[in-house]
N, CA, C and O atoms as a Tinker XYZ file with bonds, in Angstrom:
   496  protein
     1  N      5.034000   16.546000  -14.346000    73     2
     2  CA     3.900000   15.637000  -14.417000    64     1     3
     3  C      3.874000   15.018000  -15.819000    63     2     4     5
     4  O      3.849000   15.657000  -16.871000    81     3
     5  N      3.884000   13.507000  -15.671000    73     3     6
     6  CA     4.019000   13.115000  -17.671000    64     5     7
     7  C      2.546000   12.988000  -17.862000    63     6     8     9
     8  O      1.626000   12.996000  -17.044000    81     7
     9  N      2.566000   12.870000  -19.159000    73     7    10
    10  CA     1.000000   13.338000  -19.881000    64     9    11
    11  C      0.223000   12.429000  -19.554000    63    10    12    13
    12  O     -0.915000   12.864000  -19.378000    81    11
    13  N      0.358000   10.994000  -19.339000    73    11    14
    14  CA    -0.861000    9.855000  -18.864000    64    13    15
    15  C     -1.290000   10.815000  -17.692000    63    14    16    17
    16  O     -2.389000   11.321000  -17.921000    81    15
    17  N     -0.705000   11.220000  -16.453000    73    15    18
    18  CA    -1.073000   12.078000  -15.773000    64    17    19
    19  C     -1.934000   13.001000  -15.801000    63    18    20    21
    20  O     -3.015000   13.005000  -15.211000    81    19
    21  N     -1.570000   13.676000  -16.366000    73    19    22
    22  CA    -2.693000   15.005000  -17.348000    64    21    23
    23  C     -3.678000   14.694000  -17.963000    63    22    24    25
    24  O     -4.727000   15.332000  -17.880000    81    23
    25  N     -3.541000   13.765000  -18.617000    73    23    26
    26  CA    -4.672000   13.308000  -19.202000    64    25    27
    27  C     -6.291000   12.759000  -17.898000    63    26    28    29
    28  O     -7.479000   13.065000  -17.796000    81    27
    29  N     -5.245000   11.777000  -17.129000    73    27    30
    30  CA    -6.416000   11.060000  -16.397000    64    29    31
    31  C     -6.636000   12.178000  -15.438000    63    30    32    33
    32  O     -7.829000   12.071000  -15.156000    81    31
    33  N     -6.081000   13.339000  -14.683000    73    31    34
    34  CA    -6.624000   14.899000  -14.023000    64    33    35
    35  C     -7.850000   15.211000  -15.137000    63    34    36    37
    36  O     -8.949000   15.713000  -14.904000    81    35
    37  N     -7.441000   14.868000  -16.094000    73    35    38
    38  CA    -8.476000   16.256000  -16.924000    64    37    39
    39  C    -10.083000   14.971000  -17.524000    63    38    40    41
    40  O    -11.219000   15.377000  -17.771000    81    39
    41  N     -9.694000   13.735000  -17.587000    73    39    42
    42  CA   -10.696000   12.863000  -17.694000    64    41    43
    43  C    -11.200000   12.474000  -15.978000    63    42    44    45
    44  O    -11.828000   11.415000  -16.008000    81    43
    45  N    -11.112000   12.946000  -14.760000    73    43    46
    46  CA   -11.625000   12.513000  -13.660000    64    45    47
    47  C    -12.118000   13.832000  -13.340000    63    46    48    49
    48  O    -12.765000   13.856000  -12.293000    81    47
    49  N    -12.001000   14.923000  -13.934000    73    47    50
    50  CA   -12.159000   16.448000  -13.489000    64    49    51
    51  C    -13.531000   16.395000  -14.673000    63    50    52    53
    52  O    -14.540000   17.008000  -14.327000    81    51
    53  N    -13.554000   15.736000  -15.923000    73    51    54
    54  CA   -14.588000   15.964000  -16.662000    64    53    55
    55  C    -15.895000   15.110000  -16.740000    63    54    56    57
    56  O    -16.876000   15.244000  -17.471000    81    55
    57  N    -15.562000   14.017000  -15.581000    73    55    58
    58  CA   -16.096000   12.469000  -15.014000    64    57    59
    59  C    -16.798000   13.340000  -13.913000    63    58    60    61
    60  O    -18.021000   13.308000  -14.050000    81    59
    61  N    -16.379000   14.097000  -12.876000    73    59    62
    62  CA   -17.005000   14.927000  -12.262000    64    61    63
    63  C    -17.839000   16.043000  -12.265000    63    62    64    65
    64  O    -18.474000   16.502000  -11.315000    81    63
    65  N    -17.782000   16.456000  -13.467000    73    63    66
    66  CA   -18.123000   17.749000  -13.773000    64    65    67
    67  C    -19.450000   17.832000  -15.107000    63    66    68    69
    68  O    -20.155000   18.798000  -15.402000    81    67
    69  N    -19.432000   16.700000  -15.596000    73    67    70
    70  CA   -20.699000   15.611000  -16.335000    64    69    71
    71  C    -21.312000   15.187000  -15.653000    63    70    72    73
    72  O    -22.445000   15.046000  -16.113000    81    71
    73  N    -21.156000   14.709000  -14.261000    73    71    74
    74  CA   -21.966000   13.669000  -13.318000    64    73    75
    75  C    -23.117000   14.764000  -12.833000    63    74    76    77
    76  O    -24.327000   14.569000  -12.948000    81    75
    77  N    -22.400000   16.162000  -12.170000    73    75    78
    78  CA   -23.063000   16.795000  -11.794000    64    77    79
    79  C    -23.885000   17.689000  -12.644000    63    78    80    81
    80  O    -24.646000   18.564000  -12.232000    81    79
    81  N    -23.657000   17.383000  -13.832000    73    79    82
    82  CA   -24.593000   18.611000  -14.492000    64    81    83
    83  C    -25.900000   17.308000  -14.847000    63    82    84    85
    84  O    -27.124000   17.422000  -14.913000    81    83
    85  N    -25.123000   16.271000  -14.996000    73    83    86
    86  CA   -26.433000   15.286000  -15.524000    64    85    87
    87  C    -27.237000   15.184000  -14.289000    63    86    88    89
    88  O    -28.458000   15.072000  -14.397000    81    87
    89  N    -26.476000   15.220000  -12.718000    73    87    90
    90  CA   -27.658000   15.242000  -11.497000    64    89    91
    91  C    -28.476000   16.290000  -11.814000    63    90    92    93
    92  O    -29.635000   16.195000  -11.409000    81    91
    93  N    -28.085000   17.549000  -12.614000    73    91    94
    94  CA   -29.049000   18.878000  -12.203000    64    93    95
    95  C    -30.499000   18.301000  -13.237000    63    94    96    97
    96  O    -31.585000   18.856000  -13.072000    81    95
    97  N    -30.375000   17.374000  -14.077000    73    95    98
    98  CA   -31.646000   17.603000  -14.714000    64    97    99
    99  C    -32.553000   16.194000  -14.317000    63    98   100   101
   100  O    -33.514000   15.819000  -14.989000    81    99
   101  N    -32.199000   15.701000  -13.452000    73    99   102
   102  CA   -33.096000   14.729000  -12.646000    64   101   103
   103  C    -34.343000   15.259000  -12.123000    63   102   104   105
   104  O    -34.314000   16.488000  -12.192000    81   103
   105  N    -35.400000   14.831000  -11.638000    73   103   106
   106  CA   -36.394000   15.226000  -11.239000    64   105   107
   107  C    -36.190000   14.994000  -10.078000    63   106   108   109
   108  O    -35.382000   14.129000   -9.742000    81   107
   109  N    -37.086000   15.934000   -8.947000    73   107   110
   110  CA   -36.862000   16.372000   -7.672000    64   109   111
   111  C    -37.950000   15.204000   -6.964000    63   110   112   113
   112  O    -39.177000   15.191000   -7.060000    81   111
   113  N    -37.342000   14.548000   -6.461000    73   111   114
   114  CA   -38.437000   13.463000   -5.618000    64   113   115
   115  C    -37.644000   12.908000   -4.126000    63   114   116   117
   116  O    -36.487000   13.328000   -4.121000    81   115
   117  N    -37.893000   12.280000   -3.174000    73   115   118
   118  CA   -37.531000   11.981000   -1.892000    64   117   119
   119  C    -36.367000   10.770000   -2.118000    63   118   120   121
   120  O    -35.321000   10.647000   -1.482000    81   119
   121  N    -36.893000    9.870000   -3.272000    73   119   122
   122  CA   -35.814000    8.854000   -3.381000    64   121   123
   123  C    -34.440000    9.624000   -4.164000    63   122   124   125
   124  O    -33.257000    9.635000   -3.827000    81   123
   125  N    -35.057000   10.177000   -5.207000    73   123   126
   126  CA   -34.149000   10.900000   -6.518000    64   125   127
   127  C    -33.343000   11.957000   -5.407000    63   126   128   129
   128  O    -32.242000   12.228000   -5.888000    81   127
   129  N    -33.531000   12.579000   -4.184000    73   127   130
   130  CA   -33.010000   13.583000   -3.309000    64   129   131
   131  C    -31.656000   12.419000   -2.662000    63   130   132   133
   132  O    -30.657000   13.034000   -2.289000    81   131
   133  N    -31.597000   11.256000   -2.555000    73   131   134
   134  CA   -30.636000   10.327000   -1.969000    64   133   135
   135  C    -29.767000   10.123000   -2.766000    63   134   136   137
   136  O    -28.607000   10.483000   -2.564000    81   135
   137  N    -30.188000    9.450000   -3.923000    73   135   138
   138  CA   -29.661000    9.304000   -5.370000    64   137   139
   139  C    -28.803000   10.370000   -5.537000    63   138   140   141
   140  O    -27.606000   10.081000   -5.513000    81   139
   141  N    -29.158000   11.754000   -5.731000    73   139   142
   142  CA   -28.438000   12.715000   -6.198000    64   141   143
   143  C    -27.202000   13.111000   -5.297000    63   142   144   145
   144  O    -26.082000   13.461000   -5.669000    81   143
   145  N    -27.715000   12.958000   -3.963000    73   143   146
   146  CA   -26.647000   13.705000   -3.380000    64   145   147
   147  C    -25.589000   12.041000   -3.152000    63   146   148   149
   148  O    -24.503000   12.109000   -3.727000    81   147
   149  N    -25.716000   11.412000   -2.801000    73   147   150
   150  CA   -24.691000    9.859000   -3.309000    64   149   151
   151  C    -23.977000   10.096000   -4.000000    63   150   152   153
   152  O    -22.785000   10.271000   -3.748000    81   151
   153  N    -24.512000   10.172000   -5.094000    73   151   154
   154  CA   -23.772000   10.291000   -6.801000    64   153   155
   155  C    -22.701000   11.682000   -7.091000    63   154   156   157
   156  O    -21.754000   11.875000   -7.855000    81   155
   157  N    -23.273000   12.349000   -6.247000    73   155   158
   158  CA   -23.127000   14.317000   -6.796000    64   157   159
   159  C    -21.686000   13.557000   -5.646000    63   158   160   161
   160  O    -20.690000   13.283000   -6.316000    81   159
   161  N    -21.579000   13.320000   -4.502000    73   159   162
   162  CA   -20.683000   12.852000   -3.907000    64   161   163
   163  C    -19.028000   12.298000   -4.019000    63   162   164   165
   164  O    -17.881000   12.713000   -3.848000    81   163
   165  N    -19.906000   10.850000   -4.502000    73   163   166
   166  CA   -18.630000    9.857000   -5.187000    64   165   167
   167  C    -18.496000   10.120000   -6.603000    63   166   168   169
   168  O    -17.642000    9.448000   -7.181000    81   167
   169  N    -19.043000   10.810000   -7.167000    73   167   170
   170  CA   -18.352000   11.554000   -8.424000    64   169   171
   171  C    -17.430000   12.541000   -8.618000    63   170   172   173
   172  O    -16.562000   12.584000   -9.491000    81   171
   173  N    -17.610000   13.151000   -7.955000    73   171   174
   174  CA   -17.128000   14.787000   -7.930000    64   173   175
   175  C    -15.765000   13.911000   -6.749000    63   174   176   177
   176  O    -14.731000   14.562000   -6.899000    81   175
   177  N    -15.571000   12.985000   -5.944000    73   175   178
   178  CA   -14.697000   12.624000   -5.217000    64   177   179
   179  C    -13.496000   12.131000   -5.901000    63   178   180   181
   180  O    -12.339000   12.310000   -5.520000    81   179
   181  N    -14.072000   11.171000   -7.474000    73   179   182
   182  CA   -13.052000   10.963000   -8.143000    64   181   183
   183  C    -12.150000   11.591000   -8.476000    63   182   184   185
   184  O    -11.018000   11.134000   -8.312000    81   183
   185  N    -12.333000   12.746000   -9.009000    73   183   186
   186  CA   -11.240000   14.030000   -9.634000    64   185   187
   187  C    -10.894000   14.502000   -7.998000    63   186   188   189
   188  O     -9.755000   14.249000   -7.608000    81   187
   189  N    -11.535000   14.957000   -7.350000    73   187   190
   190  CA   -11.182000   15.259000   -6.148000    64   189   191
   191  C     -9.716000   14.922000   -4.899000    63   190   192   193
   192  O     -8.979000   15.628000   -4.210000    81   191
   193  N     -9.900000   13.345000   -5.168000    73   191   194
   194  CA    -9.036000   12.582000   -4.835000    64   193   195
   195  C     -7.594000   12.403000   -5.655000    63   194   196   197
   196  O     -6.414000   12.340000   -5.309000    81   195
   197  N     -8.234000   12.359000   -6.785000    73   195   198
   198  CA    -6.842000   12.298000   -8.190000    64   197   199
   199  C     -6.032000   13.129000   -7.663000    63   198   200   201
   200  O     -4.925000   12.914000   -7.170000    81   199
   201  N     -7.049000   14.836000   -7.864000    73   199   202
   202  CA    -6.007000   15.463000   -8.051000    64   201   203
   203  C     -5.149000   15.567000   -6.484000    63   202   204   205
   204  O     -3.941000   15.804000   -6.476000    81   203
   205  N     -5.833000   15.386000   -5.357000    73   203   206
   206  CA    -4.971000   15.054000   -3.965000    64   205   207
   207  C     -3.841000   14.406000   -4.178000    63   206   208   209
   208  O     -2.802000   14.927000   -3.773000    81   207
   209  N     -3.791000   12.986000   -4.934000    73   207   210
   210  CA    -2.875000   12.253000   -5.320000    64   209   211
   211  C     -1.974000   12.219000   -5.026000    63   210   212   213
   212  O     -1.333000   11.558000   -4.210000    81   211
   213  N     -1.671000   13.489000   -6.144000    73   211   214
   214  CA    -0.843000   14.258000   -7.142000    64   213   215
   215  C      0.144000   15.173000   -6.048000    63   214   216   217
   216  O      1.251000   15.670000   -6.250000    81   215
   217  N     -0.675000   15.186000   -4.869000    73   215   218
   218  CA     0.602000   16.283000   -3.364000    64   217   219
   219  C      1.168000   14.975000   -2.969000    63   218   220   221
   220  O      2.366000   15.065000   -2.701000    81   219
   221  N      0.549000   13.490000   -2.819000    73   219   222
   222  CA     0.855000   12.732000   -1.242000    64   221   223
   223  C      2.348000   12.757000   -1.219000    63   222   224   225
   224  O      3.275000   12.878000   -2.020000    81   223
   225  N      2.135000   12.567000    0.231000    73   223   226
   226  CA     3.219000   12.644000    1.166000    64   225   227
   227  C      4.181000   11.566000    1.592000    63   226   228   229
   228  O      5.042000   11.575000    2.471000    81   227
   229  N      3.699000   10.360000    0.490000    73   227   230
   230  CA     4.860000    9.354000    0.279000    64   229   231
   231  C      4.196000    8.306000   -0.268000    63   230   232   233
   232  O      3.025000    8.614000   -0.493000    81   231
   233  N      4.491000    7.091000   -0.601000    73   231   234
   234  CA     4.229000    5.783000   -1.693000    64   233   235
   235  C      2.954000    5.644000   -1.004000    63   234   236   237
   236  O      1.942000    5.574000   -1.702000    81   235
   237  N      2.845000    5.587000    0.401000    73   235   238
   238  CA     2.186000    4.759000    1.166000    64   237   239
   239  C      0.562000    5.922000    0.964000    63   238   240   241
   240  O     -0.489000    5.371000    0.638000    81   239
   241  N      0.580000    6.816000    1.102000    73   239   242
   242  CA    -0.025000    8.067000    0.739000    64   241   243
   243  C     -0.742000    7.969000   -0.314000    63   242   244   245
   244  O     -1.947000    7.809000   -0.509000    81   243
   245  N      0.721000    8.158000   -1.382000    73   243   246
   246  CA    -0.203000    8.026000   -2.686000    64   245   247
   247  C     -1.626000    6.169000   -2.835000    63   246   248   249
   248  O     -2.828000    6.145000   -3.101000    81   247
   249  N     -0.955000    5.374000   -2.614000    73   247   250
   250  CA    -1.373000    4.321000   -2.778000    64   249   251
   251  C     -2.628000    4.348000   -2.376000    63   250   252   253
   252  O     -3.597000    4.108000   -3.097000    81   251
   253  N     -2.664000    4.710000   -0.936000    73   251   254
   254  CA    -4.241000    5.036000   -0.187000    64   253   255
   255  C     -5.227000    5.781000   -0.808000    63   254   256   257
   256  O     -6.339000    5.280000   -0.972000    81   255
   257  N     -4.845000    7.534000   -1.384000    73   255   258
   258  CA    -5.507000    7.693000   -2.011000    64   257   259
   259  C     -6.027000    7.459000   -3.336000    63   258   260   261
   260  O     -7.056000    8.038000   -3.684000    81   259
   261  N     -5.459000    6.718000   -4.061000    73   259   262
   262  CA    -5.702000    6.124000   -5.353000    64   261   263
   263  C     -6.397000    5.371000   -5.648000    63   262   264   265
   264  O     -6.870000    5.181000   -6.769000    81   263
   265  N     -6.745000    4.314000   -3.834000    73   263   266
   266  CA    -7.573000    3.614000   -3.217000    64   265   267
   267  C     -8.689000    3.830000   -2.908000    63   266   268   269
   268  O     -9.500000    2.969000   -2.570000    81   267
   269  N     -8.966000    5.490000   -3.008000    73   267   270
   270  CA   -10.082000    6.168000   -2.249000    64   269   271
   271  C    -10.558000    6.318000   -3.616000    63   270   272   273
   272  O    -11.725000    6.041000   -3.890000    81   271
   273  N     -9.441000    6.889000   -4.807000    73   271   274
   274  CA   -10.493000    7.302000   -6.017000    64   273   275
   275  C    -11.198000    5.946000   -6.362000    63   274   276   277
   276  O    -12.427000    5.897000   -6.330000    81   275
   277  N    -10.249000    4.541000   -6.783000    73   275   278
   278  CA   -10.721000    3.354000   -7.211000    64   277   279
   279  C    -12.423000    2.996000   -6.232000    63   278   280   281
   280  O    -13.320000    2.748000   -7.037000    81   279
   281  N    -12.744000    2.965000   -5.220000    73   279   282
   282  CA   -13.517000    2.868000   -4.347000    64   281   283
   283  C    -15.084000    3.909000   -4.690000    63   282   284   285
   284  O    -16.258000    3.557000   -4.578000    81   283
   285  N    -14.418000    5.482000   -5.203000    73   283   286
   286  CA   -15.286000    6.484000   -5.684000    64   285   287
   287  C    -15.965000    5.965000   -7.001000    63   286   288   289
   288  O    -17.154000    5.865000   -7.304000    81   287
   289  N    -14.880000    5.686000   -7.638000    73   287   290
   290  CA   -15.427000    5.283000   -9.106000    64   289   291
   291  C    -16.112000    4.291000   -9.124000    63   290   292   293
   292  O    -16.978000    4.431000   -9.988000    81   291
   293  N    -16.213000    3.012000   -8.442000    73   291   294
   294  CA   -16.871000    2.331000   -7.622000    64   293   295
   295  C    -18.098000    2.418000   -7.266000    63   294   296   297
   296  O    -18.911000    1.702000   -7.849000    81   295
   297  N    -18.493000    3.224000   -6.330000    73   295   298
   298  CA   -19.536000    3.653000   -5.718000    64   297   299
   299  C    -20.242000    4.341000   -6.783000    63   298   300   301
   300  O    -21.310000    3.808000   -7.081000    81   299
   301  N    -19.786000    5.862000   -7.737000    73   299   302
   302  CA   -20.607000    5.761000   -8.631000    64   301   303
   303  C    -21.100000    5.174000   -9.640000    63   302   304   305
   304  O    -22.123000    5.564000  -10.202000    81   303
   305  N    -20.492000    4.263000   -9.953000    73   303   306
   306  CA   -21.189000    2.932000  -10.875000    64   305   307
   307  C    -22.376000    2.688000  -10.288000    63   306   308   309
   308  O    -23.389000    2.924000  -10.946000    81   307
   309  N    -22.499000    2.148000   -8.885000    73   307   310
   310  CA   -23.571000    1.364000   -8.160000    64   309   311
   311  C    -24.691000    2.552000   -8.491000    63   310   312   313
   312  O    -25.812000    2.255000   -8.903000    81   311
   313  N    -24.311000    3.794000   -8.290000    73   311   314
   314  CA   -25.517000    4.691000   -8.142000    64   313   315
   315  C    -26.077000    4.738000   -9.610000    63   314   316   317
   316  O    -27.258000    4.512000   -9.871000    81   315
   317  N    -25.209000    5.024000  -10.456000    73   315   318
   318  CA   -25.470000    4.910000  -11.996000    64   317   319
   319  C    -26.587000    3.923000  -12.616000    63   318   320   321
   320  O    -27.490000    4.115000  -13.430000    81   319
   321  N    -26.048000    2.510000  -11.721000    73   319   322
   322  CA   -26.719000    1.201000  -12.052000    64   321   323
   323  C    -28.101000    1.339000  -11.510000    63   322   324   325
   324  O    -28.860000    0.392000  -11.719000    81   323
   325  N    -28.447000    2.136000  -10.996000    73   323   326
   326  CA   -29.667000    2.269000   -9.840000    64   325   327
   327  C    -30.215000    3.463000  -10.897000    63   326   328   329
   328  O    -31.262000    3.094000  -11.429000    81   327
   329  N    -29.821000    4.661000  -11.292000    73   327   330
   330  CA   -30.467000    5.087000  -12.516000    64   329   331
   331  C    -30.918000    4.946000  -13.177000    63   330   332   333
   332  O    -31.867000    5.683000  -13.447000    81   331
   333  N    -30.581000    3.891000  -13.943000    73   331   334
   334  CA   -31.240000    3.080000  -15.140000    64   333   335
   335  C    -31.962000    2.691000  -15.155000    63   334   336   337
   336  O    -32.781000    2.739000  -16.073000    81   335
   337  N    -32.088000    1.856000  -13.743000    73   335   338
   338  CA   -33.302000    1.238000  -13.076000    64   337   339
   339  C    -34.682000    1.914000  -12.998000    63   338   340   341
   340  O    -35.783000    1.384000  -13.144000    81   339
   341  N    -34.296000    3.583000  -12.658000    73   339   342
   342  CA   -35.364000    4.475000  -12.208000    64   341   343
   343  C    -35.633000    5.487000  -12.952000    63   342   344   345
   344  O    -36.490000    6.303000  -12.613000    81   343
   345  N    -34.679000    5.634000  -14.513000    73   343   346
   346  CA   -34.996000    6.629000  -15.048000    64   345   347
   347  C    -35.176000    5.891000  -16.445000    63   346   348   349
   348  O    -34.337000    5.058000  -16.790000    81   347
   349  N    -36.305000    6.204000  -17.275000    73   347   350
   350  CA   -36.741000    5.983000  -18.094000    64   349   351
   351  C    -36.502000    6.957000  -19.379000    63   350   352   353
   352  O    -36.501000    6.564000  -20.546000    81   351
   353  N    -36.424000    7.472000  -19.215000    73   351   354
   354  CA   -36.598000    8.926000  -20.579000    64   353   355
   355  C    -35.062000    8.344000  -21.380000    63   354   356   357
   356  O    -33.947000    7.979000  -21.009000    81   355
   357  N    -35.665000    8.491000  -22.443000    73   355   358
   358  CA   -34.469000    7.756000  -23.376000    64   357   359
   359  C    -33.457000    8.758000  -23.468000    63   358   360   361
   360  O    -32.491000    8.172000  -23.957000    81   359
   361  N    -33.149000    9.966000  -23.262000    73   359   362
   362  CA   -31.850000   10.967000  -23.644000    64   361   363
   363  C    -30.844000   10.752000  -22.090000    63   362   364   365
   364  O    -29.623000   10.861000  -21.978000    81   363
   365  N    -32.081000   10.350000  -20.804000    73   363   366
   366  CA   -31.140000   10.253000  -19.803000    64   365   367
   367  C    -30.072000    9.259000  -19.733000    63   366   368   369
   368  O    -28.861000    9.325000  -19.521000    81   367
   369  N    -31.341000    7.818000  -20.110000    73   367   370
   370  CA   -30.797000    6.761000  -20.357000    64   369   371
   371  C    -28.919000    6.764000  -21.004000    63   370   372   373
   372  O    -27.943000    6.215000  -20.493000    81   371
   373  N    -28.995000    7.488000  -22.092000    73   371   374
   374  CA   -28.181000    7.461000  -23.059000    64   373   375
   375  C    -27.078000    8.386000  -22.445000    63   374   376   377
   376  O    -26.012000    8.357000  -23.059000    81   375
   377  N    -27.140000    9.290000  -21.231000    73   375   378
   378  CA   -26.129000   10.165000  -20.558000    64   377   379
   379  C    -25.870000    9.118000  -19.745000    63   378   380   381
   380  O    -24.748000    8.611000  -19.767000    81   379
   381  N    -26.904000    8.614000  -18.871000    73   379   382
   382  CA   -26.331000    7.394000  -17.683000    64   381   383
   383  C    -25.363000    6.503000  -18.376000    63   382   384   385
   384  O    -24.326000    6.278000  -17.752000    81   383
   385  N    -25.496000    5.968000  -19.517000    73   383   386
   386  CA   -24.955000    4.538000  -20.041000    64   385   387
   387  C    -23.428000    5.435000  -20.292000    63   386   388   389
   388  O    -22.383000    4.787000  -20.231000    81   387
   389  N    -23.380000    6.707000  -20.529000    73   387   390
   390  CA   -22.062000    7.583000  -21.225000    64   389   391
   391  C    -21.164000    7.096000  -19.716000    63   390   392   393
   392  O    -20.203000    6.340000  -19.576000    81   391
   393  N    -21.951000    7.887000  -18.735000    73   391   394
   394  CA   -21.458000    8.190000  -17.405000    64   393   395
   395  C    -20.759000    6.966000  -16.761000    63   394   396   397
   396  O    -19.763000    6.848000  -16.047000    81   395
   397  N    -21.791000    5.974000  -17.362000    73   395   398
   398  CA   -21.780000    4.460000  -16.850000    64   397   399
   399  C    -20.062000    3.145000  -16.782000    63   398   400   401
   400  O    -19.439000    2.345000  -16.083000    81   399
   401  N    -20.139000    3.924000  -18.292000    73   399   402
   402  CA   -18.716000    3.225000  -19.313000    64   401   403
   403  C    -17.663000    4.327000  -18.212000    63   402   404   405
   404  O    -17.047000    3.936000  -17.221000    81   403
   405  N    -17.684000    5.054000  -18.486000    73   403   406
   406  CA   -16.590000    5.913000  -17.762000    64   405   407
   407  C    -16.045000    5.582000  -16.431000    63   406   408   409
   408  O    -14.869000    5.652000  -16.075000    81   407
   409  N    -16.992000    5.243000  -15.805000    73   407   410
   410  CA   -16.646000    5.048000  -14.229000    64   409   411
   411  C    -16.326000    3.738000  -14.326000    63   410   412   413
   412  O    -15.637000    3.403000  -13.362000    81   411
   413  N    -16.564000    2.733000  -15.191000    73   411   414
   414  CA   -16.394000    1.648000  -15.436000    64   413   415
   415  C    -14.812000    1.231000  -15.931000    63   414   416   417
   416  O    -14.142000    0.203000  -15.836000    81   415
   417  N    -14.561000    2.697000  -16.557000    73   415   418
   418  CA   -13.387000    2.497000  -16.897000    64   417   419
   419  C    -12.059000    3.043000  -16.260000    63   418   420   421
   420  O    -10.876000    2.889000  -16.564000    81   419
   421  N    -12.693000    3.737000  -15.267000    73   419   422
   422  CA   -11.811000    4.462000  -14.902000    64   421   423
   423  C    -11.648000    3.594000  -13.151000    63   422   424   425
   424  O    -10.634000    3.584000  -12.453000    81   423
   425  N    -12.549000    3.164000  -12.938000    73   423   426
   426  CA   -12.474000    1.883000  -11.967000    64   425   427
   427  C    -10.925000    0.596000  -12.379000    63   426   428   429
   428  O    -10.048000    0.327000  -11.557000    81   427
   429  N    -10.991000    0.061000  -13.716000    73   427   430
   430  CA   -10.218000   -0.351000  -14.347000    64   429   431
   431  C     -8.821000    0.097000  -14.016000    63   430   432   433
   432  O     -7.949000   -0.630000  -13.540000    81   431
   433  N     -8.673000    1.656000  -14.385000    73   431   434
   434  CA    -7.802000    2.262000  -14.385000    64   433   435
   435  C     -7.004000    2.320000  -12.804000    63   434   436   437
   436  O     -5.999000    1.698000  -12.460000    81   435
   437  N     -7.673000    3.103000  -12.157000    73   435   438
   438  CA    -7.306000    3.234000  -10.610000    64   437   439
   439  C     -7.376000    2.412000  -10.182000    63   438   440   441
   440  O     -6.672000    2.549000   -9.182000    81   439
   441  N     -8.120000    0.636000  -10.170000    73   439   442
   442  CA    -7.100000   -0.579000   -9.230000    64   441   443
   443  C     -5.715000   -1.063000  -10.215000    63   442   444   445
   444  O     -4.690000   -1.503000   -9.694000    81   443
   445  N     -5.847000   -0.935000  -11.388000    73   443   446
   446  CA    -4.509000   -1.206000  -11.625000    64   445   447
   447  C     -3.285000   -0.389000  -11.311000    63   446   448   449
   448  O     -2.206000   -0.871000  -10.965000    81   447
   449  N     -3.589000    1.101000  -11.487000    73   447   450
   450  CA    -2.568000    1.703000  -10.357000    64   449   451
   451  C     -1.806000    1.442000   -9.273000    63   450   452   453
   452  O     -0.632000    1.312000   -8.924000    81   451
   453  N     -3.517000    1.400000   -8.656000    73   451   454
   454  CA    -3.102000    1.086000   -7.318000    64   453   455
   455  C     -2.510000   -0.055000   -6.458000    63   454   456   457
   456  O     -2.096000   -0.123000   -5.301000    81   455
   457  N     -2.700000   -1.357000   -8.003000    73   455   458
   458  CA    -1.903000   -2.528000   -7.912000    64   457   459
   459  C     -0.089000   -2.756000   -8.411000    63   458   460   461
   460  O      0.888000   -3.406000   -8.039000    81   459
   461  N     -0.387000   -1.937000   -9.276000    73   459   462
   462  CA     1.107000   -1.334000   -9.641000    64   461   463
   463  C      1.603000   -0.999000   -9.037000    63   462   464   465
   464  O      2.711000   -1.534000   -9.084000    81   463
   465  N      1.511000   -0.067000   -8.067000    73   463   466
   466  CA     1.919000    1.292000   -7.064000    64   465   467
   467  C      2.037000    0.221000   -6.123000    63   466   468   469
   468  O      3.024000    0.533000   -5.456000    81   467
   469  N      1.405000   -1.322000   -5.505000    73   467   470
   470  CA     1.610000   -1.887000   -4.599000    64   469   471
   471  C      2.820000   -2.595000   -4.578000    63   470   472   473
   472  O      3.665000   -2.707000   -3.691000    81   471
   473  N      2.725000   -3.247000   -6.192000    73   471   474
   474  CA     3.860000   -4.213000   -6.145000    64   473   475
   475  C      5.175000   -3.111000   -6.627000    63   474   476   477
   476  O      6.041000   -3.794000   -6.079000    81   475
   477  N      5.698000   -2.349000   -7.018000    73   475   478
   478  CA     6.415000   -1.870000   -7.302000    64   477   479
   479  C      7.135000   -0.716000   -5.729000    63   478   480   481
   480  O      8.319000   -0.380000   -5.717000    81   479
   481  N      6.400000   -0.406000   -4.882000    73   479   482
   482  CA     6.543000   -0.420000   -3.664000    64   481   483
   483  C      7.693000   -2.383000   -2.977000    63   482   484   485
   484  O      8.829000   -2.682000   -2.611000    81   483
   485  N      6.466000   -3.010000   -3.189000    73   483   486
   486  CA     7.196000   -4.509000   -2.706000    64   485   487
   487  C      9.096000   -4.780000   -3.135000    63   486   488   489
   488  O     10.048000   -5.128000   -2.435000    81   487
   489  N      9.006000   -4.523000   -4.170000    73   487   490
   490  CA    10.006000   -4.412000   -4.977000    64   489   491
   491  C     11.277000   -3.720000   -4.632000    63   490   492   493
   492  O     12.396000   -4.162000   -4.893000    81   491
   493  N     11.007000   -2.557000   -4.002000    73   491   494
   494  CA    11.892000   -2.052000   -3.150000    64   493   495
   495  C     12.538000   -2.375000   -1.982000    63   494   496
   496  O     13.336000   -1.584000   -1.478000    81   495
């Protein structure tokens, strides 16, 4: 496995594993109960998926799921963006906006992969 590899396992494993500790200190309400479990979801899916990746069972494989993380990282942005909206307290604020950049970037990351991984497939 070369180290860009390792690296983005251990930044989608720590993208997941931040998301959910920042869900635990949300306040318990009927909307915030949707919110959380969404988010607790397509977060924890990112690393989830990565590290799936990392077995598939051929180009076509990998590509799809890389598709699934790009899509995760995705989805938790939207929920993130909807945080901000609803959470006020300035220390959350300042974890959401952390959480925010990340998925933002790591969105970045996984369609260019997965655009790489397309055309370099073509190529063959």
């Amino acid at each position: 496995m070369n180290q860009k590899t390792e690296e983005l396992l251990k930044r989608t494993f720590r993208f997941s594993v931040d998301t959910l500790k920042f869900l635990n200190t949300i306040p318990n309400s009927t909307v915030n109960k949707v919110i959380v479990y969404q988010l607790a979801k397509s977060g924890s899916s990112v690393g989830a998926n990565y590290e799936e990746a990392q077995a598939a069972e051929s180009k076509d494989d990998f590509i799809h799921k890389i598709g699934i993380v790009s899509k995760e990282a995705r989805e938790s942005k939207f929920w993130l963006r909807v945080l901000i909206e609803l959470l006020k307290e300035e220390n959350q604020q300042k974890q959401i906006k952390i959480l925010l950049e990340e998925s933002e970037q790591l969105c970045k990351i996984f369609t260019s992969i997965k655009l790489t991984s397309q055309e370099n497939k073509k190529k063959k």
